[in-house]
C-alpha positions in Angstrom: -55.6 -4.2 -3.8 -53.9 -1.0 -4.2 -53.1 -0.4 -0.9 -51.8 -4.1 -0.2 -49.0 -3.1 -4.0 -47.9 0.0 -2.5 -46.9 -1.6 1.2 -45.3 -4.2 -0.9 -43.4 -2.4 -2.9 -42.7 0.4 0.1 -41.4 -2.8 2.0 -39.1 -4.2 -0.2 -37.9 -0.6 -1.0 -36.8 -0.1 2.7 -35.4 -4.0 2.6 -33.3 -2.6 -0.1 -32.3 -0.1 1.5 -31.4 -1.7 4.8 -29.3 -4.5 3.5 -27.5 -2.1 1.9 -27.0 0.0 4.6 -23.8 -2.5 6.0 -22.1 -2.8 3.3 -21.6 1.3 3.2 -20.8 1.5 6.6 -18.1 -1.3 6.5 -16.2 -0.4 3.1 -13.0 0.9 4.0 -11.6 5.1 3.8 -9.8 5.6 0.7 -7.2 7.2 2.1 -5.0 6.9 5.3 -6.7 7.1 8.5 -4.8 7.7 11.7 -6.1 7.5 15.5 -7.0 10.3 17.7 -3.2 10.5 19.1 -2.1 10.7 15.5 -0.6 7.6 14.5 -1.4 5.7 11.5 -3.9 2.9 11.7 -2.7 -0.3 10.1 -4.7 -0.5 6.7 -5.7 -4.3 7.4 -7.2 -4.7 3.5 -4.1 -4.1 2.3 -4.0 -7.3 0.3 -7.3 -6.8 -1.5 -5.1 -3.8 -2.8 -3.3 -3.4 -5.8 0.2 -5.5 -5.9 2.8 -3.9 -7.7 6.3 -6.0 -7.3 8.0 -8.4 -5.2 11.7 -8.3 -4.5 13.9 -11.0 -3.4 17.0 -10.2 -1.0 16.8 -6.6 -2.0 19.1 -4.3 0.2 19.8 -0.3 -0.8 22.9 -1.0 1.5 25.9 -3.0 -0.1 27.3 -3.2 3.5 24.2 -4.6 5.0 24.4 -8.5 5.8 21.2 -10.4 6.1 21.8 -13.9 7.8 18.5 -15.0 6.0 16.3 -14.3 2.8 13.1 -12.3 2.4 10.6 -11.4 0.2 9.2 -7.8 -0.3 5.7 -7.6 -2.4 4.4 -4.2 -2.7 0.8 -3.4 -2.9 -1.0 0.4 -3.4 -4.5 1.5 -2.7 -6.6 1.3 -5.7 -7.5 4.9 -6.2 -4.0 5.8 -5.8 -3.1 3.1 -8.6 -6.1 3.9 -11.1 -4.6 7.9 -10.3 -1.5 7.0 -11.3 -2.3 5.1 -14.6 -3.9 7.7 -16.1 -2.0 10.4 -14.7 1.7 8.5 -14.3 1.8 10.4 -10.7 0.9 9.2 -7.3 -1.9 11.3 -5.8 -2.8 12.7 -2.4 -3.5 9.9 -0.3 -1.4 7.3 -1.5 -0.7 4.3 0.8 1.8 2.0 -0.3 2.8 -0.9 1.9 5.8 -3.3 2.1 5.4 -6.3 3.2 8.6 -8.6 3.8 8.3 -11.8 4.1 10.9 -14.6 5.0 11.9 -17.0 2.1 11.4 -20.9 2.9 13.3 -23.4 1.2 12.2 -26.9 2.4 8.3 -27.9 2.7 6.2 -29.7 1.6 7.2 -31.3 -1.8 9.4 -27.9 -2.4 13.1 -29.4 -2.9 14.9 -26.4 -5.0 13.9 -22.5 -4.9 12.7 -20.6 -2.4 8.9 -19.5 -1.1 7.0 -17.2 1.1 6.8 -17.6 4.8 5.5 -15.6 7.8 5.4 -11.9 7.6 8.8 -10.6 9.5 7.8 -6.5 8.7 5.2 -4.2 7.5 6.2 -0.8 6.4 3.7 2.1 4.5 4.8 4.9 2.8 2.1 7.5 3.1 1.4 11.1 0.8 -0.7 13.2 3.1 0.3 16.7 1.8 -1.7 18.5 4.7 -0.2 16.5 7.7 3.5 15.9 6.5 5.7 18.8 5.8 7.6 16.8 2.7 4.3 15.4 1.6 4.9 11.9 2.6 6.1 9.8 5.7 7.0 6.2 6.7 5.6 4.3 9.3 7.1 0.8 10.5 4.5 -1.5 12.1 5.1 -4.4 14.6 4.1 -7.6 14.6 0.3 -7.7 15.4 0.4 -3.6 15.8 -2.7 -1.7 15.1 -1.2 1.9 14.9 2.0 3.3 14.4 4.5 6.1 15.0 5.4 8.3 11.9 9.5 7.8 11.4 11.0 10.7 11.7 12.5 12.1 9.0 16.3 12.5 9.9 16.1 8.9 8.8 17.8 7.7 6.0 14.6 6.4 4.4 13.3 9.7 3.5 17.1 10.5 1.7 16.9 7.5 -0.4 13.9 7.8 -1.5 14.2 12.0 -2.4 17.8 11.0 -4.0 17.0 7.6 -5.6 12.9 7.2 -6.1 11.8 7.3 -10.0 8.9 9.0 -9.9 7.7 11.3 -6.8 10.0 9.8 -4.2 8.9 6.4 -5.1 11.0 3.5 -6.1 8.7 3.0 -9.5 12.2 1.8 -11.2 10.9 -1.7 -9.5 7.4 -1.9 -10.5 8.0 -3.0 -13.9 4.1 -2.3 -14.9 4.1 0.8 -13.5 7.5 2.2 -14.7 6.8 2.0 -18.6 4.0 4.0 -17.3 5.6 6.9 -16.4 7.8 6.8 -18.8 4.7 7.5 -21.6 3.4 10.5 -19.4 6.5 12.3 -19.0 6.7 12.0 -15.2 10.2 9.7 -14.7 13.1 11.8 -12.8 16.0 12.6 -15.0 18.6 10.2 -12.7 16.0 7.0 -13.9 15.6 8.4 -18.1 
């Protein structure tokens, strides 16, 4: 009778252990991951992340001219976001990602306002200290794109954000849970006080 507990219990043990097993092997890095060539691989979760904002018709350009509307929301990996809460700075291996989105304004029932439609753009905004010489870099993916070019930095994305981001290059000004935030920790660039 002994024998007959101790395979029972030995076998569910290694069931246990087994049908655990997957679910290890198919939770996603923390951090960024890029492909052997050194692009970026497209962080397909993304939207299990933390959101932070959306924006409607933003533009950091007052000449630019859009001929339609859009949607930005902003989401950030979780361990970046539960770094940042207690510490009010982003840390190593921060992902954020844009996602912009055309605004629909007939459908369904909808007869005033404006909604989300199909994603026009993805952009991250990666903090890898040891690959990027300014700490973090863009990346702009295409529709349907699994990995991605860093931008290079003569771009005007990297000024705007050095010149105009709240807290650590980042545009926190426009997360309005994460700004008060970084206010109480002291970590708020002297432009945004």
């Amino acid at each position: 009778m002994r024998t007959a507990t101790k395979l029972f219990v030995f076998g569910a043990a290694i069931f246990l252990v087994l049908a655990a097993a997957p679910q290890t092997a198919t939770r996603p890095k923390p951090g960024p991951e890029y492909a052997s060539d050194g692009q970026l691989q497209f962080p397909a979760n993304y939207r299990e992340w933390i959101y932070l904002s959306s924006g409607f018709d933003m533009s950091y350009n007052e000449a630019q001219q859009m001929d339609h509307h859009m949607f930005d929301n902003v989401f950030v990996n979780p361990e970046a976001w539960r770094a940042f809460v207690a510490t009010g700075k982003w840390p190593d291996k921060t992902i954020f990602v844009l996602e912009a989105r055309g605004a629909e304004g007939k459908g369904s029932i909808n007869q005033k306002g404006n909604f989300q439609g199909s994603v026009m753009a993805v952009e991250v905004h990666v903090k890898d200290q040891a690959r990027f010489a300014d700490k973090w870099a863009f990346f702009g993916f295409t529709a349907g794109a699994k990995t991605a070019k860093v931008i290079p930095s003569s771009q005007n994305c990297y000024s705007c954000h050095s010149e105009h981001g709240a807290v650590d290059t980042t545009f926190v000004q426009f997360y309005p849970t994460l700004m008060p935030i970084a206010t109480a920790k002291g970590t708020v660039e002297a432009a945004h006080k």
